[in-house]
C-alpha positions as CSV (number, residue, x, y, z in Angstrom):
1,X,0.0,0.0,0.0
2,X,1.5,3.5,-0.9
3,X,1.5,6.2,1.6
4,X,0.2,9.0,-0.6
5,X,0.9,11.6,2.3
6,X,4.1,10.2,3.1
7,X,5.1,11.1,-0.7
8,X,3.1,14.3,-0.9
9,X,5.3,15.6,2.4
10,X,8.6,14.0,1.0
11,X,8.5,15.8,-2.2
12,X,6.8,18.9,-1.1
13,X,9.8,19.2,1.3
14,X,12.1,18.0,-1.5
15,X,11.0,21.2,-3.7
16,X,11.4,23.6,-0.9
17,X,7.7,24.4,-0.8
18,X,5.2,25.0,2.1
19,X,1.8,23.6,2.5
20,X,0.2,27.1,1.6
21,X,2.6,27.6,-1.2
22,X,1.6,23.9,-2.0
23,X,-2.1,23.9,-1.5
24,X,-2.1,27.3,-3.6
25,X,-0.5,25.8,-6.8
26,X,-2.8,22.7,-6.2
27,X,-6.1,24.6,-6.1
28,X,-7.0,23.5,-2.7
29,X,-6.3,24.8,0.7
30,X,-3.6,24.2,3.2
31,X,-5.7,22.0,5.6
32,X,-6.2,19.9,2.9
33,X,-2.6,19.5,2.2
34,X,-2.0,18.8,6.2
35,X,-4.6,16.5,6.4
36,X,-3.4,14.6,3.3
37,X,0.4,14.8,4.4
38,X,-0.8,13.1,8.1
39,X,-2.7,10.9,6.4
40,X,-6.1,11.9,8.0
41,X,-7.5,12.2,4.4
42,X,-6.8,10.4,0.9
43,X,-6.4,12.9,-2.5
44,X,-8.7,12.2,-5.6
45,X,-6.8,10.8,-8.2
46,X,-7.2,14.4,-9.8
47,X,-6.2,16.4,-6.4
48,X,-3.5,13.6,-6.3
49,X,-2.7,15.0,-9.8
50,X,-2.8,18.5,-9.2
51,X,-0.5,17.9,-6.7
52,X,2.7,16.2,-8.8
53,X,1.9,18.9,-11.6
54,X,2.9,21.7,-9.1
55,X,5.6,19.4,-7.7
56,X,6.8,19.1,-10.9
57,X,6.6,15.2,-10.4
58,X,4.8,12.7,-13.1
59,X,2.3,10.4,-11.4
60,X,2.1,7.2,-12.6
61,X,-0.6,4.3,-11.4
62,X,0.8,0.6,-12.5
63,X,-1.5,-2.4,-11.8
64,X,0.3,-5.5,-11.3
65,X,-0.2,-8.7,-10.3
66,X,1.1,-9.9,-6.8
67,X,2.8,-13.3,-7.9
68,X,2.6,-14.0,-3.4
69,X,-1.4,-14.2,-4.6
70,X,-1.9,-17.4,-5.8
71,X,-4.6,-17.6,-8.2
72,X,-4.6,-13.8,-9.9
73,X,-4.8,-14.1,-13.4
74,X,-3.5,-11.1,-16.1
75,X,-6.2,-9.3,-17.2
C-alpha cells in the first residue's frame, strides 16, 4: 500500500515548498494539504494530480499482479 501523504510531504519538502505555497499551486487549501500529508484524508486521483503537476513530479498508477497471490490471473 503507498502512503500518498508520506510522498506528498517527501516531495513537497524535497521542492522547498510549504503547504500554503503547496495547497495554492494545487487549487486546494492548506488544511487539505496537512490532512493529506498526516494521512487523515486520501487525495482524488485528480487532487493527487494537481498535486505532482505543481511538484513538478509525473504520477504514474501501474496495476500488477502480486505473484505471493496465488490464483490472480492477467487481465
Amino acid at each position: 500500500m503507498i502512503d500518498a501523504g508520506r510522498l506528498v510531504k517527501t516531495w513537497r519538502i524535497r521542492r522547498g515548498v510549504s503547504q500554503a505555497q503547496l495547497a495554492e499551486l494545487a487549487g486546494t487549501g492548506q488544511a487539505a494539504i496537512s490532512r493529506i500529508e498526516s494521512g487523515r484524508d486520501l487525495p482524488t486521483l485528480a487532487l493527487l494530480g494537481r498535486i505532482a503537476a505543481a511538484l513538478d513530479c509525473r504520477l504514474t498508477i501501474d496495476f500488477t499482479s502480486d505473484p505471493d497471490r496465488p490464483g490472480q490471473r492477467a487481465l
